[in-house]
N, C-alpha and C positions, 0 to 999 in steps of 0.2 A: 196703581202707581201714583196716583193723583194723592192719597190719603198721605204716602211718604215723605212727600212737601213737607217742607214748612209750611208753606203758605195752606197746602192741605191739610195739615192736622189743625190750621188753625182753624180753616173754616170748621173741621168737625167738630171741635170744640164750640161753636156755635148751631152748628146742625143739631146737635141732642138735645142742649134745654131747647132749642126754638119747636122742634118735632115732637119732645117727648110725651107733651099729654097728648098731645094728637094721635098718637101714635098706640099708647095706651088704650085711648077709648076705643081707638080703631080697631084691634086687638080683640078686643073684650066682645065688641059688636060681633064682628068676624068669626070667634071661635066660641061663639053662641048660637050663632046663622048654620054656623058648619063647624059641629064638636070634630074634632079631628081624626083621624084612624089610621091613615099613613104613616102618621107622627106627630113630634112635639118639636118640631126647629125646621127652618128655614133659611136662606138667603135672601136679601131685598138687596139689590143693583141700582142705584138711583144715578142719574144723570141730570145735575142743573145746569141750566145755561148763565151767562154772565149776567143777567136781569132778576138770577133768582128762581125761574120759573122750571117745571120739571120738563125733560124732555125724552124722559125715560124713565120706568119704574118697572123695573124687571123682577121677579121673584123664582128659587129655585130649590128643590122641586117644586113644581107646581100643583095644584091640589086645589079644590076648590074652598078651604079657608084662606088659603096662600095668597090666591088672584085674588080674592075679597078685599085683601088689607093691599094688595099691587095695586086696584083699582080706586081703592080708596083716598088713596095715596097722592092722588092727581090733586086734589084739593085742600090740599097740606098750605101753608102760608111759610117761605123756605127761607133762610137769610142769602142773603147776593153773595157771591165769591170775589174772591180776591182778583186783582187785574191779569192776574198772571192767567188767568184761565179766560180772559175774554172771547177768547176763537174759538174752542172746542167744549166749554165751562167745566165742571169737576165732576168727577163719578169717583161714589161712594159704595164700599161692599160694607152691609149692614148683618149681620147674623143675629135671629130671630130665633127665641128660643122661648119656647110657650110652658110654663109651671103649670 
């Protein structure tokens, strides 16, 4: 519901270049650590708070490449959200799709 904003797609519009190499390398690590076999896609759930900071990084199905890049994920450097999410901050559904 949050991505439906305005004020939400803006922040997305900032989440993807801020996240993206990170997100890439992270990826690469992960599905090198753990070549895949359940599949090739994912869901990532992220939850930031009004600071920026994650307060939630959920992945689904879970798999042990999946948690790899959830876990990793904690150490992301995120852009701050708009004021409008100061109380409960923004959550993002991210779809993960591994070539």
């Amino acid at each position: 519901q949050d991505s439906a904003t305005p004020e939400g797609k803006a922040y997305g519009r900032e989440f993807y270049p801020a996240v993206g190499q990170e997100l890439g390398n992270l990826l690469n690590k992960c599905t090198t650590e753990f070549p895949s076999v359940e599949g090739d896609s994912f869901e990532m759930v992220f939850r930031i708070d009004h600071f920026g900071e994650p307060k939630a990084v959920m992945v689904r199905p879970m798999t042990e490449m999946s948690e790899c890049v959830a876990h990793g994920a904690w150490y992301f450097t995120y852009p701050r959200p708009d004021e409008k999410f100061t109380q409960l901050g923004v959550a993002l559904l991210v779809p993960i799709k591994i070539k």
